[in-house]
Residue frames as qw, qx, qy, qz and C-alpha x, y, z in Angstrom:
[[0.937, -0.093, -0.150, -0.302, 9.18, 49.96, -27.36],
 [0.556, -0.550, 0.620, -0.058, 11.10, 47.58, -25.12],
 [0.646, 0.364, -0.669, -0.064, 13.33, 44.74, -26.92],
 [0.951, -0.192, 0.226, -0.092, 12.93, 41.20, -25.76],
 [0.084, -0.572, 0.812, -0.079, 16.27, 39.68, -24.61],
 [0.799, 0.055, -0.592, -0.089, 16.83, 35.50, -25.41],
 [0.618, -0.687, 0.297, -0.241, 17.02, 34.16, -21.62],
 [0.248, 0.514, -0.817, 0.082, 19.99, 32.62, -20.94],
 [0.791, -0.358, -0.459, -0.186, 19.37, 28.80, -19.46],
 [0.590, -0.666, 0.352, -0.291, 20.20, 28.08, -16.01],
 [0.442, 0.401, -0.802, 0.025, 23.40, 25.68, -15.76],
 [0.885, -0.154, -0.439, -0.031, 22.92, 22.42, -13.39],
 [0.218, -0.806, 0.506, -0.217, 24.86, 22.18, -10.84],
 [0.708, 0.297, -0.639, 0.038, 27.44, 19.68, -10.85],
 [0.729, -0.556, -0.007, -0.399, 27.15, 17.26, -7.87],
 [0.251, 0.409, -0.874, 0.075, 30.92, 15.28, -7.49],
 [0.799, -0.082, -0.580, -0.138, 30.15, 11.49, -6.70],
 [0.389, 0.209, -0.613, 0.656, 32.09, 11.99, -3.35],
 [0.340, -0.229, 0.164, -0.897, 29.53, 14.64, -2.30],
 [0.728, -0.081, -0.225, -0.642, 26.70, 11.75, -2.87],
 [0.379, 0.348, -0.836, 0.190, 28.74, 8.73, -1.46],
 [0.005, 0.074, -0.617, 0.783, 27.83, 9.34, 1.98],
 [0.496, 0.086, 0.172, -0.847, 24.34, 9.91, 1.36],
 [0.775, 0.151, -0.486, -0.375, 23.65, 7.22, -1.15],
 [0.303, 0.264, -0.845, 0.352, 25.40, 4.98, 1.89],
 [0.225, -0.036, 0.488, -0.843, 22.79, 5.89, 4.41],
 [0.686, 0.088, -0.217, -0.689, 19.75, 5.43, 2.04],
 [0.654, 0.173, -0.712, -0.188, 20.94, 1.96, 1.82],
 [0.351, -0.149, -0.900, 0.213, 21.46, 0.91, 4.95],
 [0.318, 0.003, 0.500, -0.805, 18.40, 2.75, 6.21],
 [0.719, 0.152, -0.519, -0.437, 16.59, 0.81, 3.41],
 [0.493, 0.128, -0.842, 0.178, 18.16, -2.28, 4.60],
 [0.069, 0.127, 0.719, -0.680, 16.87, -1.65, 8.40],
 [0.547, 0.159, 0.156, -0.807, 13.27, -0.88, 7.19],
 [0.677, 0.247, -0.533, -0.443, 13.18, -3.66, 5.15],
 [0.164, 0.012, -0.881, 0.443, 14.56, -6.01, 8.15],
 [0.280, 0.166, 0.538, -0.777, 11.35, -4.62, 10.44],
 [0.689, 0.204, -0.036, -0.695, 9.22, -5.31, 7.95],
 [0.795, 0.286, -0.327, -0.424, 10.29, -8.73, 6.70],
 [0.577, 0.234, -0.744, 0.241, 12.07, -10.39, 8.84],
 [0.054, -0.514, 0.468, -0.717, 10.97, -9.31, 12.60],
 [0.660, -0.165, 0.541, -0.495, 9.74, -11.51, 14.73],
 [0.898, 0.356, -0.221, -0.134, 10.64, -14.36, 12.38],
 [0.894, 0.120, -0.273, 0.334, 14.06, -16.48, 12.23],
 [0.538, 0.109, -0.163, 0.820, 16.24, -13.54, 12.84],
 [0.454, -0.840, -0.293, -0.042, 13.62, -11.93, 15.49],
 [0.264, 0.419, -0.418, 0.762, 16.03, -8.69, 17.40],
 [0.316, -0.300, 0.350, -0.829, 13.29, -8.01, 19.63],
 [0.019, -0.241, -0.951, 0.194, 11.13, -10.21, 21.95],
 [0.233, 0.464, 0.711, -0.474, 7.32, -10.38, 21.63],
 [0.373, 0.550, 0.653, 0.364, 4.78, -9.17, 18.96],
 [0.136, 0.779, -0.025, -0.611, 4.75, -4.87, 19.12],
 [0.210, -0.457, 0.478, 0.720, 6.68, -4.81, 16.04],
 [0.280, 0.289, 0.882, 0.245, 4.91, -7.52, 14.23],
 [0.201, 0.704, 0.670, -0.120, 1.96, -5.59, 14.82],
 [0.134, -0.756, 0.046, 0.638, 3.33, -2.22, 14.02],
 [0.162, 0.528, -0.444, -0.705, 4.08, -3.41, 10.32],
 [0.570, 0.157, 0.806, 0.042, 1.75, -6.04, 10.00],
 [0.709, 0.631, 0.271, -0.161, -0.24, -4.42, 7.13],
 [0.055, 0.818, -0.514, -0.254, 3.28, -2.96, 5.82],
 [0.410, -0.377, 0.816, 0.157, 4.38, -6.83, 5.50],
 [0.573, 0.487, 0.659, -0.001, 0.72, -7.76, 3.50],
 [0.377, 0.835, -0.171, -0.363, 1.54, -4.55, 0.78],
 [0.220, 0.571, -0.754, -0.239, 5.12, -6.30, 0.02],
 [0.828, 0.115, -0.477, -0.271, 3.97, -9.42, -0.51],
 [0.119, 0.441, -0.801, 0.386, 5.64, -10.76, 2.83],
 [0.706, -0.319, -0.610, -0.164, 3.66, -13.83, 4.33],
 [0.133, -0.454, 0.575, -0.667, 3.02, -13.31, 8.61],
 [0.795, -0.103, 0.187, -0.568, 0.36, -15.80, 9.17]]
């Protein structure tokens, strides 16, 4: 009859803060740019001329609570 071995766990890997810097940099300022297009475009600090965008995240602007009307 076969004997049942105790399974060893699987360590984590360890992820240095350096490694994640870069990345966690990006998130933000792609955050930051999605959040512009949605809440600010075609308002005070408009980048682009005319209403595509507007319309492109209009419902995106009524989900976050952003007033367009």
């Amino acid at each position: 009859m076969p004997q049942a071995t105790a399974a060893v766990p699987a360590a984590l890997p360890q992820i240095p803060v350096s490694d994640l810097a870069p990345w966690a940099i990006f998130s933000a300022l792609l955050a930051a740019v999605v959040l512009f297009f949605v809440g600010a475009e075609q308002g005070a600090f408009s980048v682009l001329e005319g209403t595509l965008v507007h319309e492109w995240v209009h419902d995106a602007r009524h989900v976050m609570g952003y007033p367009c009307h």
